[in-house]
Every structure is written in C-alpha cells, then in structure tokens.
C-alpha positions in Angstrom: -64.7 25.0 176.6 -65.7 27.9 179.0 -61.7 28.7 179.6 -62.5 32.3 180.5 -65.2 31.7 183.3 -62.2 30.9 185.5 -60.2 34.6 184.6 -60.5 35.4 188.2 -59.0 32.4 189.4 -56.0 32.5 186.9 -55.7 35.9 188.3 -55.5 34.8 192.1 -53.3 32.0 190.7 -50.5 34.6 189.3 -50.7 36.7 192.5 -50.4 33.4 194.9 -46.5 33.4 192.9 -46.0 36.7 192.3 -46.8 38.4 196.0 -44.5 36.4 197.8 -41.8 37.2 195.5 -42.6 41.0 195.4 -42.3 40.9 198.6 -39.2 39.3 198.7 -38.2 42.1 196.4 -39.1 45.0 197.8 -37.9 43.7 201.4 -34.6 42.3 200.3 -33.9 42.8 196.8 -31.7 40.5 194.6 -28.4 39.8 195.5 -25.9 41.0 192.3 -23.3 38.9 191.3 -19.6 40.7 190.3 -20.6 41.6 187.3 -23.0 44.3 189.1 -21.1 45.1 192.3 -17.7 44.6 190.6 -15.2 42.0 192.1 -13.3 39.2 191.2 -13.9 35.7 190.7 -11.5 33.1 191.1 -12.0 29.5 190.1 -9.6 27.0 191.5 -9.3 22.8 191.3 -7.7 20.3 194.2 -6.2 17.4 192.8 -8.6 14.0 192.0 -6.5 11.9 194.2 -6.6 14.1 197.7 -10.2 14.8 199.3 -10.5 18.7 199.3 -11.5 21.0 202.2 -14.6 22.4 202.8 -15.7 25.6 201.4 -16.2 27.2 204.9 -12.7 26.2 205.8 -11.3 28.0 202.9 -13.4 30.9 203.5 -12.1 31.0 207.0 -8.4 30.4 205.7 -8.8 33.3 203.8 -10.3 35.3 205.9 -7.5 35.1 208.8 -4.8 35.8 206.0 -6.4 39.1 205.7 -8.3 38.8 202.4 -12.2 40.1 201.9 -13.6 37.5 201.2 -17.5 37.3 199.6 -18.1 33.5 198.8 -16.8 30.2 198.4 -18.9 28.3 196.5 -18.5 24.4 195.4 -18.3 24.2 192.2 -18.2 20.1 191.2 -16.4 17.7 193.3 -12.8 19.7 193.1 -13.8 23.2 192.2 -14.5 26.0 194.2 -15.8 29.4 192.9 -14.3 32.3 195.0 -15.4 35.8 195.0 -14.0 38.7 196.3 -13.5 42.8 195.9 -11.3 43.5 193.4 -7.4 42.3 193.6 -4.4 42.0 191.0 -3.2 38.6 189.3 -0.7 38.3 191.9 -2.9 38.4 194.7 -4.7 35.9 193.1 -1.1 33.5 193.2 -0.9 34.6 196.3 -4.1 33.0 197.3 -3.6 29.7 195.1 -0.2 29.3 197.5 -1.6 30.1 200.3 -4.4 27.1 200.0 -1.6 24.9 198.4 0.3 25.1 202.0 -2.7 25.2 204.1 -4.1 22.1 202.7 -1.0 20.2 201.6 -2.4 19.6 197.6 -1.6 21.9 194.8 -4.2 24.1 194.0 -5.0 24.3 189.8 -6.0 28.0 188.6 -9.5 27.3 186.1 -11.1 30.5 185.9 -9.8 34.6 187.2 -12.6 37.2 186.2 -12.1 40.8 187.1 -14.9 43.3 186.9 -14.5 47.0 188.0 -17.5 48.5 189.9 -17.6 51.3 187.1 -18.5 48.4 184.6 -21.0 46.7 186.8 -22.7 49.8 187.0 -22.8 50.0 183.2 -24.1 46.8 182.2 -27.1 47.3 184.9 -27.7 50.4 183.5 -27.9 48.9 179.9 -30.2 46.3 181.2 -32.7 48.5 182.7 -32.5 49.9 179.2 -33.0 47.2 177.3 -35.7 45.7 178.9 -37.8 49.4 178.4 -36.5 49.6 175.0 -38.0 46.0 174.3 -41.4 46.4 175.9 -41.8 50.0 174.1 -41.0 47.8 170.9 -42.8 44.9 171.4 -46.0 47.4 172.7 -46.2 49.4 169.5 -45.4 46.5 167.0 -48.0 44.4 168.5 -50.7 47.6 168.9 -50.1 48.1 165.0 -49.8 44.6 163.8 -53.3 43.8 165.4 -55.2 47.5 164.5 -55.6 47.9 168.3 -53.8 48.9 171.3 -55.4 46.7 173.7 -53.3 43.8 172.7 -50.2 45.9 172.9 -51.0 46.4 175.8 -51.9 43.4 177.5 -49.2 41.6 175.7 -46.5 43.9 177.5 -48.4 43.3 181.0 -48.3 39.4 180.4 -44.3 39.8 179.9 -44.2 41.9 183.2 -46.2 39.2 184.7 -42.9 36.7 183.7 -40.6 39.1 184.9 -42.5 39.6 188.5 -42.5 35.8 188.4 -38.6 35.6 187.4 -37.6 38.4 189.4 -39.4 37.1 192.5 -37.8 33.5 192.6 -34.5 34.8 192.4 -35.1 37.6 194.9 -36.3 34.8 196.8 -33.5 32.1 196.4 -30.9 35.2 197.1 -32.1 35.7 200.3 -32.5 32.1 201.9 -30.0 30.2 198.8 -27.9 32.9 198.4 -28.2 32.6 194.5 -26.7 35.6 192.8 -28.1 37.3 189.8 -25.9 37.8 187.0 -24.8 39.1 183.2 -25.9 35.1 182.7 -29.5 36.3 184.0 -29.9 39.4 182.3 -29.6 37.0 179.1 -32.2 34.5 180.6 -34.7 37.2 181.4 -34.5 38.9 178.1 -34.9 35.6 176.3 -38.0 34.9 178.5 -39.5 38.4 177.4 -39.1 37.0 173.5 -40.7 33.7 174.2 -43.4 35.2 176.3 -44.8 37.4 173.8 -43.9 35.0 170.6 -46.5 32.7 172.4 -49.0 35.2 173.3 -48.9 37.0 169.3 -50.3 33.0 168.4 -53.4 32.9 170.5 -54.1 36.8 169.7 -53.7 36.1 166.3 -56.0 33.2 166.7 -58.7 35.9 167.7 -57.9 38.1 165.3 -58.7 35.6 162.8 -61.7 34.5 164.5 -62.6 38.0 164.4 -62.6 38.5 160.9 -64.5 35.0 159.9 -66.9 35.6 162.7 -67.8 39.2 163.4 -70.8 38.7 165.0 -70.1 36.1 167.7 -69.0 37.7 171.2 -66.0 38.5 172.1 -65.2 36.2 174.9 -66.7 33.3 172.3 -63.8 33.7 170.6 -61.3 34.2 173.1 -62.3 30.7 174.3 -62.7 29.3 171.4 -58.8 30.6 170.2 -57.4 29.2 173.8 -59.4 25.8 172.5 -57.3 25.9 169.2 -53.5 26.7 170.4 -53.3 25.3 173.9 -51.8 21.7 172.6 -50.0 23.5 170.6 -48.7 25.6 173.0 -47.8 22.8 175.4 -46.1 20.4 173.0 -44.0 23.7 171.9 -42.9 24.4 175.7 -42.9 21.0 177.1 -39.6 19.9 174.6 -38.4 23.4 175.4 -38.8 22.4 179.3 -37.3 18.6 179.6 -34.4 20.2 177.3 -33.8 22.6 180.6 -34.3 19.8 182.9 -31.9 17.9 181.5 -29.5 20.6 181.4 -30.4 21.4 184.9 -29.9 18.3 186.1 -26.4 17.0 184.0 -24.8 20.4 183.1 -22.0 22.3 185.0 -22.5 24.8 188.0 -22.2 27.8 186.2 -24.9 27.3 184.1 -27.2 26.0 186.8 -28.7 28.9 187.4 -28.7 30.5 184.3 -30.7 27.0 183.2 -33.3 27.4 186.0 -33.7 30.7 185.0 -34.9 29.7 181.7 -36.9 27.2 182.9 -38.9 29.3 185.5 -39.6 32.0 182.7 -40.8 29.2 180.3 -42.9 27.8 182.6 -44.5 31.2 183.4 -44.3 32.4 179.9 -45.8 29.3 179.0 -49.1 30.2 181.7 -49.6 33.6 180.8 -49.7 33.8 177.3 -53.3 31.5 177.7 -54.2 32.2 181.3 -53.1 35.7 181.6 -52.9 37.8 178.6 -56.5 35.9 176.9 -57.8 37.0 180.1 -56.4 40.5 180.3 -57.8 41.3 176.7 -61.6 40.1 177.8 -61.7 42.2 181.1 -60.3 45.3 178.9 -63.0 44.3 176.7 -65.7 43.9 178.9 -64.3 47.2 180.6 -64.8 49.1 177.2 -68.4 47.8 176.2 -69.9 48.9 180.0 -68.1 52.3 179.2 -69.6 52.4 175.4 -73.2 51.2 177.0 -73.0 54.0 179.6 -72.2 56.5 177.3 
C-alpha cells in the first residue's frame, strides 16, 4: 500500500493536536504541582460511617482560619488531597483538628509531603536536562547505528512530536481541569520518549534492510513497503500496552490517574508517529536531498 501518498495529511493530522495545545502552552503554560513550586501536601481520611464535607467547604474552612490554601482535591470517597505553601508538622495537626471540630468526625492523617521551593527548582532543572541529554543520545546513537544522520534526526523530531502532543494536553487540562504536572509526569514523559523511538528504530531498521536487499528500488518503495511489514506489529505491541493503561485508568487510585493518562496519551501518540510521522519525515528529507543533488 501507497502509505506515503497521504504524508501531507499525517502532517495536518499532528498539527490539528498539536496547535491547540501549543497554544495552550505558550498562552498559559502548565500548572506545576509542589514538587515544582514547593509546598506541602496533606492527605487526610473522614470516617466510612459519617458522609464527608465538600471539598469547597474545607477550602473555605481553611481559608477563614487563616491558612493559604492552593487546593482541595477529592481523592476517593473519604480522602481529600490538600495543598498548600509550605508549613511545619504541627500546623498540619493543627489543620486535622481544626476539620475534626468543624465537621464533627475525626479526621485520619494518610499522606504529609513537604517540598522546599529550592528543591522544586532543582528537579525542574534536572528535567530540562534530562530530556536534552536523552535526545542528544538517542540522535547520535541512532545517526551512527543506521550510517546516516537523517534518521537521527527525524527520529528525535518524532519524539518532540510526542512531547508537543503530551505537553499540550496537559497544558490544556491545567487550564480548564486544573490537572497539575508533576515529578509523577516527568517519569511518564521520559518513558514516552523511550517507547517513541524504540518503535520508530523497528520500521527504520525495516528500511535499512530493505535497503540493503534492494538497492535499486526507490526510496519511498521501501518506506511503504517497511510501514506494510511492522504496522500489525506495531499495533498489537501498543494496543496490550493501551487497555493495560485503561484499565489502570479506570480501577486504579487518584494519584496515579494522571500519571496513567499520561502514559496513555504518549503511547497513543508515540504509537502514530513512529509510522505516520517519522516514515514520513525521512521521505520528505529524502526527496528534499535528491532535488538538491539534481540541481547541483
């Protein structure tokens, strides 16, 4: 099958998803969790047997007693995630008995995180890092692996492609779900860049092969006809990666919610551009190169 007589289209696909969310981006940015801003988080639990307030009301309860206050967030049926600017263990007690009286049930302590802005600042600077450190990495192995920097190259712009894609939902969901990105994330995105370009070395090997066996059949021939040979495989590899997710979406706790969807957004794009995006990529850049080497 003709897969690459459709390139544009795959291209107009990816910027259908990706403008909106690099808009989203640039216009409001992602909204950090604690472990970026710094701040506290403070998990608490009402009793089973006595029907809990609702998270407003404790935000409001809260905020009257004087405290600064982020978010309350349900967390279950009984749980409520609260985050705030920095404060001591006893402030936290102090909070726990304040709700106790307020609402007549006795409040359980599950969770009380502490992260200094100093620290948040840290671990965003490693992640910018990282994620540089990878793609320089994953450029130059690839470029050397396949004899040619082309597929380096379009490899590492595939990955950015599931980044814009990750990046953008979440930018997104921050602004009108108020979803917060987190250390949780930074894991989930750098996972996604692995998968990505693991999926994307099998078709490019498929047309190095090709290559090899059939040096005299064009270019975009074999592109095709190396989409034709791993796109099942492809699929059936993702597809039990993404009903795991879904299932985990759907039946695991809140605080991995996110870090779950996460995962399954970048599969699902990762998934797309290794065939429809970086095959693609490789036969403009070649096309690009033989005009260039005609002119010449």
């Amino acid at each position: 099958m003709n897969w690459m007589k459709f390139k544009w289209l795959y291209f107009l696909l990816s910027a259908v998803v990706i403008i909106p969310g690099l808009f989203s981006l640039l216009r409001f940015g992602l909204r950090p969790a604690i472990d970026f801003t710094g701040g506290t988080l403070l998990e608490i639990r009402y009793p089973v047997d006595s029907p809990p307030p609702s998270a407003e009301t404790i935000q409001s309860e809260l905020a009257n007693a004087g405290y600064e206050i982020y978010s309350v967030q349900p967390s279950g049926s009984e749980n409520f995630i609260i985050r705030t600017r920095s404060i001591e263990k006893e402030q936290a007690l102090a909070i726990e008995n304040l709700l106790s009286e307020k609402t007549a049930s006795p409040v359980e302590e599950i969770r009380f995180e502490s992260v200094g802005p100093v620290l948040g600042r840290e671990l965003l600077n490693k992640t910018v890092i990282a994620i540089i450190l990878a793609s320089l990495v994953i450029l130059s192995y690839i470029a050397w692996r396949f004899k040619n920097a082309h597929f380096g190259i379009c490899a590492v712009l595939a990955m950015f492609h599931d980044s814009l894609v990750l990046l953008g939902v979440f930018s997104l969901l921050g602004h009108f779900a108020s979803v917060e990105v987190d250390s949780l994330f930074v894991t989930a995105m750098l996972t996604i860049l692995s998968f990505s370009v693991h999926d994307t070395v099998v078709v490019y090997d498929r047309i190095r092969e090709s290559q090899h066996h059939q040096p005299k059949t064009p270019f975009v021939n074999l592109v095709n006809q190396a989409v034709t040979e791993t796109l099942s495989r492809s699929l059936n590899n993702s597809l039990t990666i993404i009903f795991m997710l879904i299932a985990l979406y759907l039946l695991g706790g809140e605080t991995t919610k996110w870090f779950v969807f996460a995962l399954l957004v970048g599969t699902i794009a990762g998934t797309y551009s290794s065939t429809f995006t970086a095959a693609p990529l490789l036969v403009v850049w070649h096309n690009l190169t033989h005009r260039r080497q005609k002119k010449i």
